[in-house]
N, C-alpha and C positions, 0 to 999 in steps of 0.2 A: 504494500500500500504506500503509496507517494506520502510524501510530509508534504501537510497544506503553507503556502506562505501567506501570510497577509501583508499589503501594500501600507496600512497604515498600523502607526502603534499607539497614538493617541489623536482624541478629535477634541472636540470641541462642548465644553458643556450644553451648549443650544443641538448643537448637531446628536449629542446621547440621547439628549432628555429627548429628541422627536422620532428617534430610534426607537427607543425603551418602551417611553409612552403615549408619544406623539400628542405634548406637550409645548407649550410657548416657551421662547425665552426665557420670559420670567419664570416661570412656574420652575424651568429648567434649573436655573437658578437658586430658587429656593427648596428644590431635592437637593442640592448639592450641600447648600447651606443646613440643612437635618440631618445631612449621612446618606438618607436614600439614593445619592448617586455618588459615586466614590468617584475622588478627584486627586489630582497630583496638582501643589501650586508649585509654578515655574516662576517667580519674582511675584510679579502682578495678577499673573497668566494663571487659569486654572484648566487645567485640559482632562480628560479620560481617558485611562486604561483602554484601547481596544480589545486587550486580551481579557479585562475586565467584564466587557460589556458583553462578548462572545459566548463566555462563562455564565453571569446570570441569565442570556435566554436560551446557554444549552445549544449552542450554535460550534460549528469544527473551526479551526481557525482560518480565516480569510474569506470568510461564508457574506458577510456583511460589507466586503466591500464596495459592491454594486450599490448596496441603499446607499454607503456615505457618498459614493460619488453622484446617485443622482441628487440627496440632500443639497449635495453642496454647489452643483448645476444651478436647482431650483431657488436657490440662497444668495448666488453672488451676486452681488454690489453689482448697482445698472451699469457704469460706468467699463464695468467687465467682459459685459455680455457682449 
């Protein structure tokens, strides 16, 4: 059996929280702020665990990388597009 890779190893708390529970921002935000979304802070920056996230919905690794990139498709700044 192939070892799975995944393309990302952390996202973004708005990006989990609509993963997880297809949740706002904010709300996002505020699981991070209780615990119910497990976060690593980088200075300011607060991101998630992909292997995290993979783990609580029981997913093989690199399984979710298709949602994050359409998330982040549907996400970027107009100016991007």
């Amino acid at each position: 059996m192939p070892q799975h890779e995944r393309r990302y190893l952390t996202i973004t708390v708005p990006c989990a929280g609509a993963i997880l529970a297809n949740v706002s921002r904010g709300t996002a935000y505020e699981l991070a702020k209780t615990g119910d979304l497990e976060v690593i802070q980088v200075g300011r920056k607060k991101v998630v665990a992909v292997a995290w996230l993979e783990a609580k919905l029981g997913l093989e690794p690199g399984e979710l990388d298709s949602r994050i990139d359409t998330w982040r498709a549907e996400n970027r700044p107009a100016q991007w597009r």
